[in-house]
VMD Tcl script that builds the backbone (N, CA, C; Angstrom):
set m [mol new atoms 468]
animate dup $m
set s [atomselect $m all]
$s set {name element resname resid chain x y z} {
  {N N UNK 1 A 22.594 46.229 27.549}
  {CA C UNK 1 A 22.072 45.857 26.244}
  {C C UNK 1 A 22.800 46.686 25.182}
  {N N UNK 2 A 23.326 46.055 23.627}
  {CA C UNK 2 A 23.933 46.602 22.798}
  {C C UNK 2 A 23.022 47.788 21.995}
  {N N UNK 3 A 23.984 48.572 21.661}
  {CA C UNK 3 A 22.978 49.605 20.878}
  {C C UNK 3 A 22.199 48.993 19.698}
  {N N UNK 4 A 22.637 48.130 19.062}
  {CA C UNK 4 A 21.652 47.412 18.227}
  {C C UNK 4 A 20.793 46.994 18.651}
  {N N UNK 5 A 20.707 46.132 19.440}
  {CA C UNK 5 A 19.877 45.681 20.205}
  {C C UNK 5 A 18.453 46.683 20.701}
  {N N UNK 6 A 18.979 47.640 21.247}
  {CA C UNK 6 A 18.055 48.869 21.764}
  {C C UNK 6 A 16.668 49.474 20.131}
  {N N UNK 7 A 18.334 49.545 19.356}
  {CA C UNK 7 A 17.894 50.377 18.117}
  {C C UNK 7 A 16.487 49.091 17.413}
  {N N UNK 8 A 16.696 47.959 17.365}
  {CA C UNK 8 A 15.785 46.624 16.922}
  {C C UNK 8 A 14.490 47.053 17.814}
  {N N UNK 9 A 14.834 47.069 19.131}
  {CA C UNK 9 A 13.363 46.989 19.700}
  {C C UNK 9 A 12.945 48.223 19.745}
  {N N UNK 10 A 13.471 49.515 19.583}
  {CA C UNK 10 A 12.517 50.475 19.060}
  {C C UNK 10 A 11.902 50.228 17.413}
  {N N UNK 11 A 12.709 49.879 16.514}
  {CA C UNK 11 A 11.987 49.110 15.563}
  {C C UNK 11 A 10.802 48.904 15.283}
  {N N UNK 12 A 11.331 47.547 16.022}
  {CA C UNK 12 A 10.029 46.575 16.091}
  {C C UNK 12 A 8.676 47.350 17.165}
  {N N UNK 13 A 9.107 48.602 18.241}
  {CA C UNK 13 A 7.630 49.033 18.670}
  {C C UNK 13 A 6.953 50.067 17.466}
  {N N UNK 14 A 7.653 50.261 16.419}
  {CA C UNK 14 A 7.245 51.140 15.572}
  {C C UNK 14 A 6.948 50.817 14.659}
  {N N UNK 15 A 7.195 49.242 14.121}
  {CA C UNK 15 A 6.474 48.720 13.386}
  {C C UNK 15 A 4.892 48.361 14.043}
  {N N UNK 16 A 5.326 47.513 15.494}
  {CA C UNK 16 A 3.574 47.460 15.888}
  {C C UNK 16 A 2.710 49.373 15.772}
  {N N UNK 17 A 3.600 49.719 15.797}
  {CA C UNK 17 A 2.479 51.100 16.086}
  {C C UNK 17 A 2.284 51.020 14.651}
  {N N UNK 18 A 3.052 50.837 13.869}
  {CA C UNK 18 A 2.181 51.896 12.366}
  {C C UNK 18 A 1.282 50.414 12.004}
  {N N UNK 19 A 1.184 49.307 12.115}
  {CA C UNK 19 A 0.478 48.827 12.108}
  {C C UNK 19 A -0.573 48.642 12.552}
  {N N UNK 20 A -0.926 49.360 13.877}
  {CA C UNK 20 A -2.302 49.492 14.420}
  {C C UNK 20 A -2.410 50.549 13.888}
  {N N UNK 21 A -1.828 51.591 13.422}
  {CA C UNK 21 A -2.282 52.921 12.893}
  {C C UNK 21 A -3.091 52.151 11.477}
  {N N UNK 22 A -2.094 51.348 10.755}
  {CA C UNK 22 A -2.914 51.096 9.415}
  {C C UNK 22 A -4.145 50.367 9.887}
  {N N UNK 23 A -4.227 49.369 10.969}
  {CA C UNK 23 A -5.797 48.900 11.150}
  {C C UNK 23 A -6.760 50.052 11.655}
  {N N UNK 24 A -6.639 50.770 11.966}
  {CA C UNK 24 A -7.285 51.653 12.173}
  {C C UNK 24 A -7.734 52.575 11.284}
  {N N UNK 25 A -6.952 53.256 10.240}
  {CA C UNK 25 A -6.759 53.728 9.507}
  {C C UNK 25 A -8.283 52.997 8.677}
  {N N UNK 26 A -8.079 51.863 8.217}
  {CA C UNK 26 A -9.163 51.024 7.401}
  {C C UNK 26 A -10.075 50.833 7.854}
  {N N UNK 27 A -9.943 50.850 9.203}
  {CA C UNK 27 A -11.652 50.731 10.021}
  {C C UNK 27 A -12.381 51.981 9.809}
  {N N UNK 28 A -11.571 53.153 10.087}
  {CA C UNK 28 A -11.966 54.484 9.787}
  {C C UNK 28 A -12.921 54.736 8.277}
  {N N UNK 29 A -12.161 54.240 6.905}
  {CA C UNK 29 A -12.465 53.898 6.191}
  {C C UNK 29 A -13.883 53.228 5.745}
  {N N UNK 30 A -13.577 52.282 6.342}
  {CA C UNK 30 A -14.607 51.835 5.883}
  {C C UNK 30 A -16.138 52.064 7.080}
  {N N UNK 31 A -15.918 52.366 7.947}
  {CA C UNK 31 A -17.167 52.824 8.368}
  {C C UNK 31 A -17.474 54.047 8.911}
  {N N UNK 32 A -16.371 55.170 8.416}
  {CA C UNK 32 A -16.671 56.548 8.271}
  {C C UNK 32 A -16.262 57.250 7.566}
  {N N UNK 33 A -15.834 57.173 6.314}
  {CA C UNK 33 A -15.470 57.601 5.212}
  {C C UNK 33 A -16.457 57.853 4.323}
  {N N UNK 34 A -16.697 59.534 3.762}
  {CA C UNK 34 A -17.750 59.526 2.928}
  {C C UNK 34 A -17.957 59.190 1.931}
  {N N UNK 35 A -19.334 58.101 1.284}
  {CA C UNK 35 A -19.105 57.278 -0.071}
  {C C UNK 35 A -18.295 58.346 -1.204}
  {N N UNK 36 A -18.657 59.277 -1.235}
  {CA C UNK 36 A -17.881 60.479 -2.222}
  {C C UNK 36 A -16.474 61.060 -1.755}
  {N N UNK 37 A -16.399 60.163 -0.831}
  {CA C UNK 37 A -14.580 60.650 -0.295}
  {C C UNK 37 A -14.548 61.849 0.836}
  {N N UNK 38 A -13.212 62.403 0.739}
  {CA C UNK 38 A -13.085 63.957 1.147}
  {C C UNK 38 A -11.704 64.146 0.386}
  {N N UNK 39 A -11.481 65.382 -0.099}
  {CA C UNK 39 A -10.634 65.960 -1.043}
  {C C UNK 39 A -10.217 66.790 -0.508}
  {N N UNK 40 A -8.794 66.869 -0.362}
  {CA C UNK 40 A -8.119 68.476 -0.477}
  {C C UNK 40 A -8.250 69.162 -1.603}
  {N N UNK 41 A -7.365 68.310 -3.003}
  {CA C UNK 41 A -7.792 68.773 -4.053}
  {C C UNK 41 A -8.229 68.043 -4.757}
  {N N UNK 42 A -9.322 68.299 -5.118}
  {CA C UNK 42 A -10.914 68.011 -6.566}
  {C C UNK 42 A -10.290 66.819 -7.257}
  {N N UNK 43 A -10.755 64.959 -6.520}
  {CA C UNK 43 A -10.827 64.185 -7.837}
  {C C UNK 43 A -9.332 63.807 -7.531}
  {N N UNK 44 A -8.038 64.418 -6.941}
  {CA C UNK 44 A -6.916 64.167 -7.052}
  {C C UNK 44 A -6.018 64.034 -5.880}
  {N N UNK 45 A -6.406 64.413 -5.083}
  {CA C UNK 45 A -5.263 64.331 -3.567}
  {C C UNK 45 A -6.763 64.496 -2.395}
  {N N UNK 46 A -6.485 63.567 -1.634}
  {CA C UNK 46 A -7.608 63.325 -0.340}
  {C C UNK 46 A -7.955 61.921 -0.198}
  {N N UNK 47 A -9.120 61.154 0.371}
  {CA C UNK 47 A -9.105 60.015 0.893}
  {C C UNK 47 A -10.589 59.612 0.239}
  {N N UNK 48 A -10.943 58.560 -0.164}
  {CA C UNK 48 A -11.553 58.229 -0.848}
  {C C UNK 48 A -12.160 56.156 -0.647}
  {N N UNK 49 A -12.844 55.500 -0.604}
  {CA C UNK 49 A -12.446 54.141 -0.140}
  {C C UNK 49 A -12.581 53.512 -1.688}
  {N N UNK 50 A -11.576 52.758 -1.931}
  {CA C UNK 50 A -10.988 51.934 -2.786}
  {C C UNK 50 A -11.179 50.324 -2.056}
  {N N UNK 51 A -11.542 49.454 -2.934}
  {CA C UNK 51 A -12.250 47.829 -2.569}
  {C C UNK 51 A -11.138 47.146 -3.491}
  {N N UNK 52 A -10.039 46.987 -3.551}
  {CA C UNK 52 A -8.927 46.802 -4.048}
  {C C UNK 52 A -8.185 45.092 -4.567}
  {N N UNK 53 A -9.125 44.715 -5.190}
  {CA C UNK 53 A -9.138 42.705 -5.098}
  {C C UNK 53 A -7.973 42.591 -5.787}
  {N N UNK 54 A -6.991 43.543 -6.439}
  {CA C UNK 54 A -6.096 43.098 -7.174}
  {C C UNK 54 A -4.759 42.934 -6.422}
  {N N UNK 55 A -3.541 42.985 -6.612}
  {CA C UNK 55 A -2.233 42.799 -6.131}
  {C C UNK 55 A -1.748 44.683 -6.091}
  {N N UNK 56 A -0.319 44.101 -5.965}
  {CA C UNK 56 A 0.364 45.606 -6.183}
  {C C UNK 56 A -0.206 46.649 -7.090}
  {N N UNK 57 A -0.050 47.779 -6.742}
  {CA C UNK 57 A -0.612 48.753 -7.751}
  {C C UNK 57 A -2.042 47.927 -8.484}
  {N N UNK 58 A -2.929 47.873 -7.978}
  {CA C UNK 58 A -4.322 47.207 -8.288}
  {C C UNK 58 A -4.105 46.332 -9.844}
  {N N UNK 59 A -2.932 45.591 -9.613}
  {CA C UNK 59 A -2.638 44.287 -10.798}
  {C C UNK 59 A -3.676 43.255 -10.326}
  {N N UNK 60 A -4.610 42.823 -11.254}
  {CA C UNK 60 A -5.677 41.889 -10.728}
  {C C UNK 60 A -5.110 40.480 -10.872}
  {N N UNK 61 A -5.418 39.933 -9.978}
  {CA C UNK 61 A -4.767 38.588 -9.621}
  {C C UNK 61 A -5.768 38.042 -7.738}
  {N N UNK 62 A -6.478 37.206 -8.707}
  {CA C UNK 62 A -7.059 36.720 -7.191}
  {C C UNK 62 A -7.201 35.408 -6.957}
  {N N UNK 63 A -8.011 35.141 -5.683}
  {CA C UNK 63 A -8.152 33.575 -5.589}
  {C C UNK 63 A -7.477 32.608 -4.474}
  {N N UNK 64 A -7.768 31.453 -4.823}
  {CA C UNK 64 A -6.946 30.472 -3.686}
  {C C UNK 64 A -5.365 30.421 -3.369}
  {N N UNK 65 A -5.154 30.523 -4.685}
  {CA C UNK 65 A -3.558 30.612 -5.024}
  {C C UNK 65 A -2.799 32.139 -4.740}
  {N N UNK 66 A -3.889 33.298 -4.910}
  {CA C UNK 66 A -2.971 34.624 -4.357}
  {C C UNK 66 A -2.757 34.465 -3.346}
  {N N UNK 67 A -3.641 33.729 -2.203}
  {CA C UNK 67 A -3.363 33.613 -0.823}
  {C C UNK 67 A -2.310 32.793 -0.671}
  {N N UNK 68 A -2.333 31.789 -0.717}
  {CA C UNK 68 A -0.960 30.653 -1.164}
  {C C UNK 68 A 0.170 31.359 -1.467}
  {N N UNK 69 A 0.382 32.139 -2.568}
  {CA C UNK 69 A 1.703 33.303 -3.014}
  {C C UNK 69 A 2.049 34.067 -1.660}
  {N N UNK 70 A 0.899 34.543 -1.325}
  {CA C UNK 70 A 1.488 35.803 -0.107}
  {C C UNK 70 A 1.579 35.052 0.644}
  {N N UNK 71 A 1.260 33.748 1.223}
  {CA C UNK 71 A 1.771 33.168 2.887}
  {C C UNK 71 A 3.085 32.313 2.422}
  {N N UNK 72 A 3.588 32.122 1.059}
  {CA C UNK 72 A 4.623 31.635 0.920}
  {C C UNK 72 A 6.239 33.035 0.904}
  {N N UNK 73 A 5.481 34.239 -0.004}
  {CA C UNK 73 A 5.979 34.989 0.442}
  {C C UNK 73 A 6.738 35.815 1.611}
  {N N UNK 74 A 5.918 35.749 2.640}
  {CA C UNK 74 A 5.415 36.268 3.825}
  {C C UNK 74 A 6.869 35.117 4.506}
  {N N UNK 75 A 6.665 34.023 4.401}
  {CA C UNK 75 A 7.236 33.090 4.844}
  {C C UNK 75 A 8.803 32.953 4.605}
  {N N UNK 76 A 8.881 33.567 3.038}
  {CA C UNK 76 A 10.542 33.621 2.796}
  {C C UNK 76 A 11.038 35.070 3.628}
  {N N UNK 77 A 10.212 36.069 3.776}
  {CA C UNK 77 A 10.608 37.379 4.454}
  {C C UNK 77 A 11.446 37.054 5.761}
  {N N UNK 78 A 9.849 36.072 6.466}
  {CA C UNK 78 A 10.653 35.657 7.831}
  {C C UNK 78 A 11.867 35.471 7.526}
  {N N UNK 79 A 11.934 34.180 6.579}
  {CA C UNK 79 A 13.392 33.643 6.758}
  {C C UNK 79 A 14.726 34.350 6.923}
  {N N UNK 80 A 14.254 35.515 5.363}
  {CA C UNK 80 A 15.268 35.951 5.379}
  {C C UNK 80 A 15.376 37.264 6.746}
  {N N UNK 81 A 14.778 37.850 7.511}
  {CA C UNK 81 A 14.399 38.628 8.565}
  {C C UNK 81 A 15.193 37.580 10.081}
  {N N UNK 82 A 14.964 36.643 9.994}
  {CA C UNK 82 A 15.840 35.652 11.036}
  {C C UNK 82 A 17.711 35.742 10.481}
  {N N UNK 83 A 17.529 35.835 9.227}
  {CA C UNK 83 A 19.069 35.922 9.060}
  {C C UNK 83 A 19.353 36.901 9.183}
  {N N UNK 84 A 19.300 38.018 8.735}
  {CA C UNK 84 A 19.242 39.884 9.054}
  {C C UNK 84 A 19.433 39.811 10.499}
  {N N UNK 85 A 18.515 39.440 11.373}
  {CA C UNK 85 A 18.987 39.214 12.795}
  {C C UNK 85 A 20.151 38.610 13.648}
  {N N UNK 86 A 20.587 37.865 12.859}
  {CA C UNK 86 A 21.602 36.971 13.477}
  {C C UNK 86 A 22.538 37.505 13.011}
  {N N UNK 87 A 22.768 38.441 11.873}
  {CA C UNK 87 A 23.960 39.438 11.364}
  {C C UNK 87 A 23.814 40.668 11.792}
  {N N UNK 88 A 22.962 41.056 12.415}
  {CA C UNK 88 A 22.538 42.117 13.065}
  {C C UNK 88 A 22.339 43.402 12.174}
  {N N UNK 89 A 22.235 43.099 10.630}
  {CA C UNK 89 A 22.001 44.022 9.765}
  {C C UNK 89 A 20.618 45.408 9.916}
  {N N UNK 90 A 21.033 46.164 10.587}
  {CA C UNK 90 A 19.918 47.000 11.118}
  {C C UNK 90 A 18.670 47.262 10.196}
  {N N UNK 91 A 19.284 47.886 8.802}
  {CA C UNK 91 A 18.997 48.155 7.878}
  {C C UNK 91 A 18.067 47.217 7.172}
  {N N UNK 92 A 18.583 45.788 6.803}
  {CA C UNK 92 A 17.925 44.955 6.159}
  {C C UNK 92 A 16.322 44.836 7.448}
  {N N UNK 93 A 16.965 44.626 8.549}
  {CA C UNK 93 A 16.201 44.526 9.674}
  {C C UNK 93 A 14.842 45.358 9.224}
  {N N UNK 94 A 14.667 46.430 9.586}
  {CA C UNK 94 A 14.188 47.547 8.982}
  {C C UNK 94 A 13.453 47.573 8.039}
  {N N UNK 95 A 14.052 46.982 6.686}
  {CA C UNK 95 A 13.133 46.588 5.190}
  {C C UNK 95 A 12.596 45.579 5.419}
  {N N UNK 96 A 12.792 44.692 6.045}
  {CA C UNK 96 A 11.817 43.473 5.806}
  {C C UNK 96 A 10.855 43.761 6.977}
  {N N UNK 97 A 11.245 44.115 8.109}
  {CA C UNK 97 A 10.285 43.929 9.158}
  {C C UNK 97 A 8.717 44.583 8.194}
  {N N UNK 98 A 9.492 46.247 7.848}
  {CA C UNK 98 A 8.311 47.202 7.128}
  {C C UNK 98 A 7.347 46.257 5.929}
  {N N UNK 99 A 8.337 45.893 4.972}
  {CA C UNK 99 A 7.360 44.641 4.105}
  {C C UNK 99 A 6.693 43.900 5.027}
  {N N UNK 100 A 7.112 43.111 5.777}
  {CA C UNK 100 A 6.161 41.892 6.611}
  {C C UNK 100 A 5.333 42.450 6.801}
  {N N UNK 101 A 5.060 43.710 8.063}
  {CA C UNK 101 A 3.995 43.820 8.684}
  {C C UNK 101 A 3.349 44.632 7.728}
  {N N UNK 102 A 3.401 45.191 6.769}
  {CA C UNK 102 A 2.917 45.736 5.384}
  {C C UNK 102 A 1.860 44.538 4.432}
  {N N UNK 103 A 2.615 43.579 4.313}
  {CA C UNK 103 A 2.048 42.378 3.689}
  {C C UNK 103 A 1.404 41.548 4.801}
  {N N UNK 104 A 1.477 41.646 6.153}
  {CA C UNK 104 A 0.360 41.407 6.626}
  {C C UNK 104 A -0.685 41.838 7.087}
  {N N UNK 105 A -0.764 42.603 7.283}
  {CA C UNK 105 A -2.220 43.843 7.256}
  {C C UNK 105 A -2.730 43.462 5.959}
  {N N UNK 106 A -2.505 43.895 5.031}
  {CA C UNK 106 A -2.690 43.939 3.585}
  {C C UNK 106 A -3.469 42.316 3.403}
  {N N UNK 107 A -2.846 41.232 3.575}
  {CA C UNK 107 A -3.095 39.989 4.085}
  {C C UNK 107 A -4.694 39.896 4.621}
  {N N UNK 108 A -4.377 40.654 5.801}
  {CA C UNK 108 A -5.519 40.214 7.107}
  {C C UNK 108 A -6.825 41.229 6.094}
  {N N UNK 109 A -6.684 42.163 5.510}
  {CA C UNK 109 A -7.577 42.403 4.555}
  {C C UNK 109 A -8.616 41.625 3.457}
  {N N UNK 110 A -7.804 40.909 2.783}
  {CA C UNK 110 A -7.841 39.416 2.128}
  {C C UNK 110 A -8.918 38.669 2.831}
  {N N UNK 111 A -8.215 38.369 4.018}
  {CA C UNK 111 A -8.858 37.438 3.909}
  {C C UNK 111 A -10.071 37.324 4.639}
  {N N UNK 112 A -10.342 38.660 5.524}
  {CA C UNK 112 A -11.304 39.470 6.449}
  {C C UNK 112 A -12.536 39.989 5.132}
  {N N UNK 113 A -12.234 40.485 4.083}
  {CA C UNK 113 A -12.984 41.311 3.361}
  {C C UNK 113 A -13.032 40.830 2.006}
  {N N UNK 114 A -11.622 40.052 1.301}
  {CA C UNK 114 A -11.728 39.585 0.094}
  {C C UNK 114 A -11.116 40.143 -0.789}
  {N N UNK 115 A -10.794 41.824 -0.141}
  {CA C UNK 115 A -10.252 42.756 -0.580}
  {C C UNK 115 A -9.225 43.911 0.086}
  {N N UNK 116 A -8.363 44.425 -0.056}
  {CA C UNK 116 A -7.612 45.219 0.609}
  {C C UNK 116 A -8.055 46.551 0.073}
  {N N UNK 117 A -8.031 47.335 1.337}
  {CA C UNK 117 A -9.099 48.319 2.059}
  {C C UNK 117 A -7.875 49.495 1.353}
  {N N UNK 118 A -7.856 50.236 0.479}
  {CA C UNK 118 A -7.213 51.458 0.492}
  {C C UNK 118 A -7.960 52.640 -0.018}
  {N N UNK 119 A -7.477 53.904 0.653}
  {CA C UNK 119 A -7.996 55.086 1.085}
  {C C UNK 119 A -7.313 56.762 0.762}
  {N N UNK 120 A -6.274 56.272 0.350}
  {CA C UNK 120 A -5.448 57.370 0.286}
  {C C UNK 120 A -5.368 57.819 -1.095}
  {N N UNK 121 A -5.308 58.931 -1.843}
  {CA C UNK 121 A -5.477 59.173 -3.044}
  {C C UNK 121 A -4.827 60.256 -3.331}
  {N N UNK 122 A -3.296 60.023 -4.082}
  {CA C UNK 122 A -2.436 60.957 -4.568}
  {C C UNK 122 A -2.384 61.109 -5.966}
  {N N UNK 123 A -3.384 62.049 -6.492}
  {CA C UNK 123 A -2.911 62.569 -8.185}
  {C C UNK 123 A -3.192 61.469 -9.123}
  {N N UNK 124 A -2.106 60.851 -9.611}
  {CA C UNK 124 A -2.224 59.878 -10.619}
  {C C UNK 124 A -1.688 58.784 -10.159}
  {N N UNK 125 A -1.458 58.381 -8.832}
  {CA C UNK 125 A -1.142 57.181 -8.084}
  {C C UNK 125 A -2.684 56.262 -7.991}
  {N N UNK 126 A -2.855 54.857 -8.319}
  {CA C UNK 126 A -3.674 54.082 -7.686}
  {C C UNK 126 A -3.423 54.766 -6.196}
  {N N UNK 127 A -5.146 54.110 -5.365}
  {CA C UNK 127 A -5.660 54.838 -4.301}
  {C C UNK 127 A -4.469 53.910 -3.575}
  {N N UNK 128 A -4.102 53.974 -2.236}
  {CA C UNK 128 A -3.355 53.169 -1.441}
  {C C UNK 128 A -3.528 53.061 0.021}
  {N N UNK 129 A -2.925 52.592 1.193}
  {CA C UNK 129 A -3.194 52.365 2.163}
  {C C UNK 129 A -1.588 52.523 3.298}
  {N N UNK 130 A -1.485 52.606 4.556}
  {CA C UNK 130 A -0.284 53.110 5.333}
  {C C UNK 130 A 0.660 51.512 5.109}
  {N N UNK 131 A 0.044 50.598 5.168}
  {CA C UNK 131 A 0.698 49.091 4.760}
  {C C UNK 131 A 1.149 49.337 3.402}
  {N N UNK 132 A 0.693 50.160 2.403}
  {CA C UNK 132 A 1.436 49.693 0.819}
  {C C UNK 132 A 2.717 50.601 1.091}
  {N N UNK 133 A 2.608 52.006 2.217}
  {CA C UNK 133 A 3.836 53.083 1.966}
  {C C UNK 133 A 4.748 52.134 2.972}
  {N N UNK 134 A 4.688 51.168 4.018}
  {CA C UNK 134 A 5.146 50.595 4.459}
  {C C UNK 134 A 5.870 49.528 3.665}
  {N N UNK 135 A 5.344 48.721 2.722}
  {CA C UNK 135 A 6.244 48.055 2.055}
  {C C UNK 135 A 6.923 48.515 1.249}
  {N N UNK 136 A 6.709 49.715 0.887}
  {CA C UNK 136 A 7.623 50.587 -0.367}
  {C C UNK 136 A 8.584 50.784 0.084}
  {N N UNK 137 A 8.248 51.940 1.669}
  {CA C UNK 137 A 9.954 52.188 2.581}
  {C C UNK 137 A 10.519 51.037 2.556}
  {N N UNK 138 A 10.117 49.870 2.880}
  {CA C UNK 138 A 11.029 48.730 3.384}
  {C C UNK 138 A 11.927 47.946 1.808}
  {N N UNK 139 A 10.706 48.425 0.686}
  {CA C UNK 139 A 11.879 47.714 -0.507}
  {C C UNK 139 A 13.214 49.328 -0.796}
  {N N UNK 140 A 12.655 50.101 -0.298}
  {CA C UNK 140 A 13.646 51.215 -0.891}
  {C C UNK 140 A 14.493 51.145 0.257}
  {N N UNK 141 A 14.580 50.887 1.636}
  {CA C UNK 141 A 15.946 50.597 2.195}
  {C C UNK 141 A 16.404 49.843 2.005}
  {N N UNK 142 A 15.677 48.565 1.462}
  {CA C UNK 142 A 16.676 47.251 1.287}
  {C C UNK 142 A 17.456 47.588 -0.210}
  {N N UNK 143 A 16.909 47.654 -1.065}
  {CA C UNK 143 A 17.642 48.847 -2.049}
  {C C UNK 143 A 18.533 49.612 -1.955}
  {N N UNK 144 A 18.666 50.345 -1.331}
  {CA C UNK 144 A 19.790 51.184 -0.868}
  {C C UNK 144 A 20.812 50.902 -0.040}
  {N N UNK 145 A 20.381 49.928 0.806}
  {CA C UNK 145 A 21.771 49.110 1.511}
  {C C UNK 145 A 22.307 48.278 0.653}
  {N N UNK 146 A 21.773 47.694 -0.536}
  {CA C UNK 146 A 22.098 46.897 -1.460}
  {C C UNK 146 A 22.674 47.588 -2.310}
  {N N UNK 147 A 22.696 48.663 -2.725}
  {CA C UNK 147 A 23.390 50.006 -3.530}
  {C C UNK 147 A 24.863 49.770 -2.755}
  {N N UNK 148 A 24.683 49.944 -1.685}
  {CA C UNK 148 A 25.822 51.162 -0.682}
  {C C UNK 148 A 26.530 49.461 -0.744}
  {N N UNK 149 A 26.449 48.317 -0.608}
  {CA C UNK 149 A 27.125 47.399 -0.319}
  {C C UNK 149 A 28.385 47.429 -1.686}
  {N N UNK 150 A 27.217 47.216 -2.835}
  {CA C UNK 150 A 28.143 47.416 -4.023}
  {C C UNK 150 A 28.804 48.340 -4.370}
  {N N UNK 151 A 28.232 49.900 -3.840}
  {CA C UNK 151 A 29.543 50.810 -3.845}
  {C C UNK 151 A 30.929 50.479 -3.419}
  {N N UNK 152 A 30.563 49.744 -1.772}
  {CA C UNK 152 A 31.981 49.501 -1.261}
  {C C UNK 152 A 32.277 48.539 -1.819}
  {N N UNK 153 A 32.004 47.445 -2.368}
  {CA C UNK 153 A 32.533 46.216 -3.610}
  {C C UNK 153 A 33.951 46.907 -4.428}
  {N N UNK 154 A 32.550 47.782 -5.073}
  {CA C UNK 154 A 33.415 48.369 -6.117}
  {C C UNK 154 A 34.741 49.010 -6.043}
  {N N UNK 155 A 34.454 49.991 -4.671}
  {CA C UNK 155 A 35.735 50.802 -3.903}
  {C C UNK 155 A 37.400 49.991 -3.664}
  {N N UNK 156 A 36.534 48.949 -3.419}
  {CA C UNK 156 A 37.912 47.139 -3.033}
  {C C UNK 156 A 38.743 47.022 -3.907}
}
mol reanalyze $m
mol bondsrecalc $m
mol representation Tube
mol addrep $m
């Protein structure tokens, strides 16, 4: 088996793991998390449960049609995640897988609760969840391979 190959399916077991970590994570949450949180520091860093009906960074946007957006979303990822594969782009591999299974947890929240379950509470960040730091890594590598491509453009 090619080293890509190897390198994909450790990947992909580390995407299923942080994804059962994030379902878990929210179960924790929500049925043992104290209504007043727990804090490292006072009001600003610690875990807290957040009922989160809005979009990114708690942008409110709900309804029949947000669901519709994210499974159409969700749907172009695949696509483009099947092409990443067939070019064997590790990297892109990598960013989208992290968005997908990011936006689907986040998803299975939706549509389980009505609301996406986040818990985590840094400073002056909206509260968040291991699925939102998951789609962040995955837009900031695809970002950065998208950087590094146009560096070498430019280099030509």
């Amino acid at each position: 088996m090619a080293t890509i190959d190897k390198k994909i399916i450790k990947l992909n077991i580390l995407a299923v793991f942080l994804f059962v970590v994030d379902r878990i994570s929210k179960w924790l949450a929500l049925n043992l998390l104290p209504q007043e949180g727990i804090f490292i520091v006072p009001k600003t860093t610690g875990f807290i449960l957040e009922r989160n009906q809005g979009v990114a960074y708690s942008i409110p946007l709900t309804g029949p049609i947000l669901i519709v957006v994210i499974l159409l979303i969700i749907g172009f990822l695949i696509f483009l995640l099947r092409r990443a594969y067939r070019k064997k782009e590790l990297p892109i591999i990598l960013g989208l897988t992290f968005i997908i299974v990011g936006a689907f947890s986040n998803f299975l929240d939706r549509i389980r609760y009505d609301y996406v379950v986040d818990m985590v509470v840094l400073t002056i960040w909206p509260a968040f969840n291991l699925a939102d730091v998951m789609i962040m890594v995955g837009i900031a590598v695809i970002l950065w391979k998208m950087m590094k491509k146009k560096e070498v453009r430019n280099e030509n």
